[in-house]
N, C-alpha and C positions, 0 to 999 in steps of 0.2 A: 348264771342266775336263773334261777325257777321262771318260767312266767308265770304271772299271777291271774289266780283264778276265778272264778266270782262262784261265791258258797253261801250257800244261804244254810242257816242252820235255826230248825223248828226246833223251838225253846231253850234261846238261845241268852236265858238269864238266871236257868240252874243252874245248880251244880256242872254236870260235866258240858253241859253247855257254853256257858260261862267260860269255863276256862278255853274251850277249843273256839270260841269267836276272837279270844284274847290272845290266843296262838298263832290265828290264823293271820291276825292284823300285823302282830309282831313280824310275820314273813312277806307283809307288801300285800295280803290277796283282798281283793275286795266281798266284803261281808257283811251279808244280813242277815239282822237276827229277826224273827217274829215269836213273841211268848205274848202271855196276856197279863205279864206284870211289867214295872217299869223295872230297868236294871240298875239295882243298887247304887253300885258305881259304874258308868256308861263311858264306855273306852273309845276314847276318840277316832274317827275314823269310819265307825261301824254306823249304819244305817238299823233304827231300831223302829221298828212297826209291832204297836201294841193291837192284839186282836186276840181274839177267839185263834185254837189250832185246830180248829174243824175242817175234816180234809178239805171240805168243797170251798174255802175261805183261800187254801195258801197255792197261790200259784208260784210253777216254779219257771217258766220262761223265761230263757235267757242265762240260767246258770248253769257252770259246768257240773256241781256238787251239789248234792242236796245230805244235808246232816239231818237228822231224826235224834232229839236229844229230851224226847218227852218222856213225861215218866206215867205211869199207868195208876194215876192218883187223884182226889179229888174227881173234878168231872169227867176228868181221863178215863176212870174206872169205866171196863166194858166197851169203850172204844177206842182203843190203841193200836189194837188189830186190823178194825177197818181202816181206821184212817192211815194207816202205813199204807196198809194193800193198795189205796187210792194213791195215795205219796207214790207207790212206785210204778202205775199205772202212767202217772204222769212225767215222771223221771223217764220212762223208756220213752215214752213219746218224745221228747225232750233231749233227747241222747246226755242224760246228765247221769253223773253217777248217785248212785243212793247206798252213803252210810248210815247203819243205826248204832245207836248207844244202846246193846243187849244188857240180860243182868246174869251174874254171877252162877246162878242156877239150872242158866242152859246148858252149861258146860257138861261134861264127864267126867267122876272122877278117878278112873284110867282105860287106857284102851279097849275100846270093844262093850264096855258097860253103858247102860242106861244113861241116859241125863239126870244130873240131880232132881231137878223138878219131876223127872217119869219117875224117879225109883220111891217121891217122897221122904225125901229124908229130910224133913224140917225137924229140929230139937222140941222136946216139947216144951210150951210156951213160947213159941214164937208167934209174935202177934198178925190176928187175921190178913190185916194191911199190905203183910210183908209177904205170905205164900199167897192173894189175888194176885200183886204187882208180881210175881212168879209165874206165876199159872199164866198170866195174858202177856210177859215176855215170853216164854214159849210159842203163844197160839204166833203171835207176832214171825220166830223166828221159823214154824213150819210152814206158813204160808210162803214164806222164801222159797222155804224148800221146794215147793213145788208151784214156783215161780215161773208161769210160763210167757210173760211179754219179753223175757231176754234184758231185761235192767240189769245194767251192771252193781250187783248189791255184794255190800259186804255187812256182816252183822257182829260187831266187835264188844266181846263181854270183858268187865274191868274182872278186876282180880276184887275176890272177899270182901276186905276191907277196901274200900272206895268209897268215900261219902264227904258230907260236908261236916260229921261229926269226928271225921278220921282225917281231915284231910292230907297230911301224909308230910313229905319235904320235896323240893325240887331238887332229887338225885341224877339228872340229869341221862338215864339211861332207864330202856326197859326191856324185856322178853317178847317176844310173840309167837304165842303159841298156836296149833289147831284148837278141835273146840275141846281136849282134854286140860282139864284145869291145872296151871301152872303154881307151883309150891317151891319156895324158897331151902337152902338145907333146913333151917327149922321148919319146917313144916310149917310157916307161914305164906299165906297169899294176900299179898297187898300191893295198891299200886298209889302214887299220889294223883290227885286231877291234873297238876301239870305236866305230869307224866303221860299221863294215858293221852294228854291234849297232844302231845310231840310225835307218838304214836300214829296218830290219828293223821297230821299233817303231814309226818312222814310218810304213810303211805297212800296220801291225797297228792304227793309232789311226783312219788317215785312209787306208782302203783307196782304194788307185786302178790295183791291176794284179790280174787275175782268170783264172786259167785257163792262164797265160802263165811261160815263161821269161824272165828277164830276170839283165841284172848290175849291180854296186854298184863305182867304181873312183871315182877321183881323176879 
């Protein structure tokens, strides 16, 4: 049996939040959530602290994992950046590990090619909302890149469709890919939240990706 781990997961009453605190309970680890709403429905077991996710607010002492599950919206806009950089300034002091919930757009869509968000390929009429929360998952995922306190980070993008409008079925398996965007034979990309949540704890139990981008699809 795994031993269980203490995971604290910022904003941890969204969507993909959400499900990976309800994942993570399912497997015995001990789990805090902090978001600045109440959760909907509050899963027993979890430790839920309502606040502000202002870096300077959440500390992470004392856990092995720190989950990043904010989304770059509402007051978030324009600070999601810093406040990871700070998140993982304190994760390495900390020797805890630092996962993020990346988006869709950091990917590639094949070898050797730009990332979607560098090449701009947003459809037109895609609403402003949706290429900011783009643009600042990037700024988000380069400052990894050139990450120098040594945190063990990993930055895990769902597949296309992921959301609370889509939310998917619980098929019980996933893919994981590098950061080239992963396509089903229809040329679809999609993952469920409970999916990507299993993902997530699978390689929180049985680390096997370090330092790296990667994504989770069908």
């Amino acid at each position: 049996m795994t031993k269980a781990k203490k995971i604290i997961v910022i904003g941890g009453t969204g969507y993909a939040g959400s499900a990976i605190v309800r994942e993570a309970v399912k497997r015995q680890h001990l789990v805090t959530s902090i978001s600045r709403s109440e959760p909907k429905e509050p899963i027993d077991g979890v430790e839920y602290i309502i606040s502000s996710t202002a870096d300077n607010e959440i500390m992470v002492n004392g856990f092995d994992v720190v989950v990043g599950a904010l989304s770059p919206r509402g007051s978030n806009v324009g600070t999601l950046a810093k406040t990871y950089e700070n998140l993982a300034i304190k994760a390495a002091v900390n020797d805890a590990r630092l996962i993020l919930v990346g988006g869709f757009s950091c990917l590639r869509p094949a070898l050797g090619e730009p990332r979607m968000i560098e090449a701009g390929g947003f459809p037109e009429g895609t609403p402003e909302e949706i290429i900011v929360e783009a643009k600042e998952n990037m700024d988000v995922l380069n400052n990894l890149l050139k990450d120098s306190t040594g945190v063990d980070w990993l930055f895990v993008s769902p597949a296309l469709e992921f959301s609370s409008w889509t939310p998917g079925e619980d098929l019980g398996y996933y893919r994981v890919g590098d950061d080239v965007a992963l396509f089903d034979e229809n040329g679809k990309s999609a993952i469920s939240g409970i999916d990507y949540a299993r993902a997530i704890l699978d390689e929180i139990e049985n680390p096997k990706k370090h330092r790296v981008h990667i994504g989770i699809a069908y």
